[in-house]
C-alpha positions as CSV (number, residue, x, y, z in Angstrom):
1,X,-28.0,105.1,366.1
2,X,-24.3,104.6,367.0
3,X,-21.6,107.5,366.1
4,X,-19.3,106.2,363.8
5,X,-17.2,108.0,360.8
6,X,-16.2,106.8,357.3
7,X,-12.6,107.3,356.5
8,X,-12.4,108.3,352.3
9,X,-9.4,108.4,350.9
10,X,-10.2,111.0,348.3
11,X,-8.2,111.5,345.0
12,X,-8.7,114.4,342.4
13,X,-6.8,116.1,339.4
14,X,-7.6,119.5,338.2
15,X,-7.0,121.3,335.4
16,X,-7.0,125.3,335.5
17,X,-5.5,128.6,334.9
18,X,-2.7,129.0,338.1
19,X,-4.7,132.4,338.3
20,X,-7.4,131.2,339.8
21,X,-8.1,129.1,343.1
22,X,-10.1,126.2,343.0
23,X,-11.2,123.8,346.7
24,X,-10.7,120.5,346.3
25,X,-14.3,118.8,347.2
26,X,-16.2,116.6,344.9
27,X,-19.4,117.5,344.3
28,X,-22.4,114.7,344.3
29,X,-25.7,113.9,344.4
30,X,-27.5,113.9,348.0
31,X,-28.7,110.3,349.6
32,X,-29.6,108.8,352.4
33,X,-27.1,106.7,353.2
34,X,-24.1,108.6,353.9
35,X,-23.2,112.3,354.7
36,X,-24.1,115.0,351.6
37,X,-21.3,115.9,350.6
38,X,-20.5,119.9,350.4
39,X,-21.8,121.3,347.1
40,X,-19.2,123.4,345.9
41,X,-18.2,127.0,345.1
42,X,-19.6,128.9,341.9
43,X,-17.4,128.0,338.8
44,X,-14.7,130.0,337.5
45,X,-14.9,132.3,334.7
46,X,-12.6,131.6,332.3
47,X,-12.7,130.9,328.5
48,X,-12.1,127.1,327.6
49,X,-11.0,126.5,331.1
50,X,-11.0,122.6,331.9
51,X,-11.5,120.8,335.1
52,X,-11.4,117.4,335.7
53,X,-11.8,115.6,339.0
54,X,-11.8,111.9,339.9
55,X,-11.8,109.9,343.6
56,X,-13.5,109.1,346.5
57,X,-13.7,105.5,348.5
58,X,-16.2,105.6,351.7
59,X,-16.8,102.7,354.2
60,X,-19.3,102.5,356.3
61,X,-21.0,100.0,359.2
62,X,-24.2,101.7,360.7
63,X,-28.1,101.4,360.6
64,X,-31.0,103.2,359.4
65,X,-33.7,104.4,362.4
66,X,-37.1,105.2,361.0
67,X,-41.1,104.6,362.0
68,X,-40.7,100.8,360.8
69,X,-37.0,100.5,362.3
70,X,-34.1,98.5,359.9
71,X,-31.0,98.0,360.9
72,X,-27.9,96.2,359.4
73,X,-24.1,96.4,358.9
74,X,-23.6,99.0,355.6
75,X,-20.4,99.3,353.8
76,X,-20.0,102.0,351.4
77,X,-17.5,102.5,348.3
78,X,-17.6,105.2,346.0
79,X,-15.6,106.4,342.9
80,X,-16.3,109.8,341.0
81,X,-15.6,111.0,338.1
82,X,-16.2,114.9,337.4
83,X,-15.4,116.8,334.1
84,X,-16.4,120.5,333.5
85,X,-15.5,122.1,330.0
86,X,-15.6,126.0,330.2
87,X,-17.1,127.9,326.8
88,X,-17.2,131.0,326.2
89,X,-19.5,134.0,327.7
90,X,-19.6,131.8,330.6
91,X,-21.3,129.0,329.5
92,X,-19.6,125.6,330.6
93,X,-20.6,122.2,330.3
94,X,-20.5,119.3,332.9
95,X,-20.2,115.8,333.2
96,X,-20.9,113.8,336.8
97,X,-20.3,109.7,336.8
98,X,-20.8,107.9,340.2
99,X,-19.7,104.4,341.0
100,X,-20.8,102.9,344.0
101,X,-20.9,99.4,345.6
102,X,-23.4,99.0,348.7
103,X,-23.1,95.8,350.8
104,X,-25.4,95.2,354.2
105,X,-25.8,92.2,356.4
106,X,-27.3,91.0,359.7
107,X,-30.1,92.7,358.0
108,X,-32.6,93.4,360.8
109,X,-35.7,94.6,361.4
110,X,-38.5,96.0,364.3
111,X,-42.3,96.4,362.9
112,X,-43.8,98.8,365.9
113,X,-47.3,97.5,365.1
114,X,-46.4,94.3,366.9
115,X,-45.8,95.9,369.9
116,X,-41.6,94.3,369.9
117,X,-38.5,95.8,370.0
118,X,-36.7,92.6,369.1
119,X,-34.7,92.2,365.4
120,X,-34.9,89.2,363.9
121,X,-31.6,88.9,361.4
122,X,-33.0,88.4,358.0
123,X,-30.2,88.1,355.1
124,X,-27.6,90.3,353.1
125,X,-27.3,91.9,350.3
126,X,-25.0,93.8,347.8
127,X,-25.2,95.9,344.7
128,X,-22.8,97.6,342.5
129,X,-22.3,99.4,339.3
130,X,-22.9,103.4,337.8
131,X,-25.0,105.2,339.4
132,X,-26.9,108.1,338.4
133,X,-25.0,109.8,335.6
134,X,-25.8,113.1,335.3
135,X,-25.0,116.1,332.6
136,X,-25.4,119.8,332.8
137,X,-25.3,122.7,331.0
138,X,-24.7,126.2,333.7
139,X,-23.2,130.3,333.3
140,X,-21.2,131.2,335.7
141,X,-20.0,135.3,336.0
142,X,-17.3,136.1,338.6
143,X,-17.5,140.0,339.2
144,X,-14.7,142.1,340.4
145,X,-15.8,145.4,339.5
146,X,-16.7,146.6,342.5
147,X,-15.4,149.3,345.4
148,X,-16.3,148.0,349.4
149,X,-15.8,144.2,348.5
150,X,-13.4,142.4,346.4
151,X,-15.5,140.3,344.1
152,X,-19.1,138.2,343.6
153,X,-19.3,135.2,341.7
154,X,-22.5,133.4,341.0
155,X,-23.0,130.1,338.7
156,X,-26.2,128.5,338.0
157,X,-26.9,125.5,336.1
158,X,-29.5,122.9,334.9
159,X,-29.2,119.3,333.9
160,X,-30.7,115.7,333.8
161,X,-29.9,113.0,335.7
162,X,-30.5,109.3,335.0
163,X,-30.7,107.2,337.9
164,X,-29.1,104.2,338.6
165,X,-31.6,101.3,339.1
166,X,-31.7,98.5,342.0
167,X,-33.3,94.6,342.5
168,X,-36.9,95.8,343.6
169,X,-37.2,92.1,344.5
170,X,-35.6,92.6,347.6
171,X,-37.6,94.0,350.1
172,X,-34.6,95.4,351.7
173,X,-32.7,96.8,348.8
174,X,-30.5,100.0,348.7
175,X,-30.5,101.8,345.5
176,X,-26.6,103.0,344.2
177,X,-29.0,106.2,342.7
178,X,-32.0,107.1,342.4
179,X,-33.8,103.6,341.4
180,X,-34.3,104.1,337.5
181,X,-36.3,107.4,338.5
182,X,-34.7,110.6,335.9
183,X,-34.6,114.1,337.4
184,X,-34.2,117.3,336.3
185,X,-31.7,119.1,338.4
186,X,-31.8,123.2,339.3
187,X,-29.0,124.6,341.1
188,X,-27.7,128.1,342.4
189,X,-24.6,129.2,343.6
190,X,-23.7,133.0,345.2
191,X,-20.4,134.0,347.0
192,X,-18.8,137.1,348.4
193,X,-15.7,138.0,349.0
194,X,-14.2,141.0,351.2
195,X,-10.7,141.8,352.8
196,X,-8.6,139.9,350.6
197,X,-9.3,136.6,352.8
198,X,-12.7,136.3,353.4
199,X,-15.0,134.6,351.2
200,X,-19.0,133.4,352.3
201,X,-21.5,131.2,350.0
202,X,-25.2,130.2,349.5
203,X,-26.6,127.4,347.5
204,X,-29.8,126.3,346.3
205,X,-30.9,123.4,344.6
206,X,-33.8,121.2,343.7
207,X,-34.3,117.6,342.3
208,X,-37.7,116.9,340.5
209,X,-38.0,113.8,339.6
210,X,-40.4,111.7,336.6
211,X,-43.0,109.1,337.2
212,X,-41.7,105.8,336.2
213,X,-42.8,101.7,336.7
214,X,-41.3,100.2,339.8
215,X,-41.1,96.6,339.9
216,X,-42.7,93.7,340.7
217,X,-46.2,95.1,341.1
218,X,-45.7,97.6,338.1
219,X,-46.8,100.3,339.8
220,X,-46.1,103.8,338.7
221,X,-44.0,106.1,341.5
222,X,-43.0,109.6,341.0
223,X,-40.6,110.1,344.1
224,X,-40.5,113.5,345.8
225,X,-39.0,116.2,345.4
226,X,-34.8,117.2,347.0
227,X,-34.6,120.1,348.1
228,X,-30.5,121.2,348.9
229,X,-29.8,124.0,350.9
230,X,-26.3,125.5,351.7
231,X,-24.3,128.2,353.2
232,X,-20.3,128.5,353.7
233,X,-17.3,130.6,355.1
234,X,-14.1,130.4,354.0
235,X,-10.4,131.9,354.7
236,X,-8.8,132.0,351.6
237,X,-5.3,131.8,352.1
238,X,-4.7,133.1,355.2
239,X,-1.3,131.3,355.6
240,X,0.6,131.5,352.5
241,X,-1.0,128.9,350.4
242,X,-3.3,127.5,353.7
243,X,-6.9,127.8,353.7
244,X,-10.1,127.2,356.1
245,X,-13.8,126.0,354.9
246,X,-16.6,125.4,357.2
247,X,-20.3,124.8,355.5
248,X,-23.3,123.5,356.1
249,X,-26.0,122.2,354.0
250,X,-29.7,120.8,354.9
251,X,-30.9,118.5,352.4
252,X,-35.2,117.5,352.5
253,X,-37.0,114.3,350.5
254,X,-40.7,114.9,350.2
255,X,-43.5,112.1,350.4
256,X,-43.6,109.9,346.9
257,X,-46.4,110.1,345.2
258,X,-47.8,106.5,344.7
259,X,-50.7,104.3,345.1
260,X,-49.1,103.2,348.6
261,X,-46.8,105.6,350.0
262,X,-43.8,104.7,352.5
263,X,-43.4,106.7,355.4
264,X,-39.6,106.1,355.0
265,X,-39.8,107.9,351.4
266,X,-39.5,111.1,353.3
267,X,-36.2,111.9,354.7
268,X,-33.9,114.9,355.6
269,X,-30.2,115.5,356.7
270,X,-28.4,118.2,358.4
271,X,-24.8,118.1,357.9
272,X,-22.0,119.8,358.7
273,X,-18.4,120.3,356.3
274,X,-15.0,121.5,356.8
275,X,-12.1,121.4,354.5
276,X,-8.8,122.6,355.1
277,X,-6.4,123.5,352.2
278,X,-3.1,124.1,351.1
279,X,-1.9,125.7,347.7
280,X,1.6,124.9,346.8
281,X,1.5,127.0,343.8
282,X,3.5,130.2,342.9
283,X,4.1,132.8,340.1
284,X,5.3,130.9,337.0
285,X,4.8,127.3,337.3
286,X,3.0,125.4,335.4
287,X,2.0,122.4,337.2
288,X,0.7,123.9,340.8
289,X,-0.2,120.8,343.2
290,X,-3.0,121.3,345.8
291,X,-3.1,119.4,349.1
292,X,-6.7,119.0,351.1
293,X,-8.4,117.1,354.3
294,X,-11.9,117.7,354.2
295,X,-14.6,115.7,356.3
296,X,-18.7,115.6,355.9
297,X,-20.3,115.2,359.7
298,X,-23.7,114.6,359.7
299,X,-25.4,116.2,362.5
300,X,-29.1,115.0,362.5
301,X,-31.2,113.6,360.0
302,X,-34.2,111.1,359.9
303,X,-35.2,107.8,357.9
304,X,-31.3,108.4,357.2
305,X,-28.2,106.2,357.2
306,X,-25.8,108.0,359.9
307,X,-22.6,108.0,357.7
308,X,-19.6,111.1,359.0
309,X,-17.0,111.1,356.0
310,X,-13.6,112.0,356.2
311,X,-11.1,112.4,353.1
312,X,-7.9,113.3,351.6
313,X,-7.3,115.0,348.4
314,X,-4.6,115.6,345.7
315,X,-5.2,117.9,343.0
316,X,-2.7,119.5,340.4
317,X,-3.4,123.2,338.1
318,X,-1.7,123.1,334.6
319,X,-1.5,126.7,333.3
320,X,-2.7,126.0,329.9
């Protein structure tokens, strides 16, 4: 598989108390067909706090490697929209709509059985629209009660997404989500932070997905199970307003459970995340404008679209 990164161009607003800090990364569902995207810190405490985050274009030409070997030319666009209402006792609720348009052509293909490693070009295709739309209900506690270390925040949450379907027709279709397959989605977030600077994070989370019909021989699929796994280090303002993220998260698809299993259902991706920060805000202002570079390198994977992302964001706090 060639080397070859996606440039994003990566817009977001937030909303949110100028007393707390917020990274500018935008969270998503994981796929196989371009870098997972870093998963986020645990959510703020903080009565009727709002948060609203929009953005994200990704391009992409590259090709899938696998037992029964496809390859093609992939272009990628995506466009996010993320709201998250605070409650109260910590409760919050959240909102997660994808847009994506897929395109591949010089669709080829390599069947090992025949003994070739020749690809004939076959066709393209294309498909666009919302993608898995997703809603969650989570309680988050940030903790700063405490003597050797400065705080401990933890958020978990639960929620249902719907995925968005694709033309089963076409034996080489990509779907935009998760194929008209709904999932029930468990996540966990835990960070630390110590000496005023120095902040590190887990995450755990799981996809478990609902049998449904896939078309055109009617036959019922339940896909297997995502597993998300996640660590992160950050420095917090080490530099006035500046700070450093590096991550890494390691996402695994388990085997589909239908009358004639795919040994491409199964899928994993190891990939790597760094985001680099600056906070323009200060004591008093209302509107505090955050600037951010952050980029998604995917270090190994398998059945897997190899898809490094790079990105630009623009965010903005309004002290309510």
């Amino acid at each position: 598989m060639n080397t070859q990164r996606v440039l994003c161009l990566f817009a977001c607003i937030v909303l949110v108390n100028n007393s707390q800090s917020l990274a500018m990364h935008m969270f998503d569902n994981p796929h196989f067909f371009r870098a997972n995207h870093f998963f986020g810190e645990p959510r703020f405490e903080k009565k009727w706090l709002t948060s609203v985050a929009n953005g994200g274009a990704t391009k992409r030409i590259d090709h899938c490697h696998s037992d029964f070997k496809m390859a093609g030319n992939l272009t990628v666009f995506e466009a996010i929209f993320l709201l998250t209402q605070n409650l109260t006792h910590g409760l919050f609720l959240q909102l997660h709509v994808p847009f994506r348009s897929l395109h591949i052509k010089n669709i080829r293909w390599n069947d090992p059985l025949t003994d070739t490693h020749s690809c004939d070009r076959i066709t393209s295709w294309s498909e666009r629209g919302i993608a898995d739309v997703s809603a969650y209900i989570g309680w988050t506690r940030n903790y700063q009660d405490t003597e050797k270390i400065d705080f401990v925040d933890m958020t978990g949450k639960i929620g249902v997404i719907a995925g968005g379907k694709s033309d089963s027709s076409f034996p080489f279709d990509i779907p935009i989500g998760y194929n008209g397959h709904t999932a029930a989605s468990l996540g966990a977030d835990l960070s630390i932070g110590a000496y005023q600077w120095v902040t590190i994070g887990w995450h755990l989370r799981t996809l478990l997905f609902a049998p449904a019909k896939k078309r055109p021989l009617c036959i019922e699929v339940r896909p297997g199970t995502i597993i998300e796994v996640g660590s992160y280090g950050k420095a917090d303002h080490i530099i006035r307003g500046l700070s450093l993220l590096v991550g890494y998260s390691a996402v695994y698809k388990r085997q589909d459970s239908a009358p004639y299993p795919i040994a491409c259902d199964v899928w994993n991706m190891h990939t790597l995340h760094y985001l680099i920060e600056y906070d323009f805000s200060k004591e008093g202002r209302i509107l505090c404008p955050r600037l951010s570079l952050y980029c998604d390198e995917q270090v190994s994977g398998k059945n897997v679209f190899k898809v490094n992302m790079t990105g630009l964001g623009l965010g903005i706090e309004i002290a309510w």
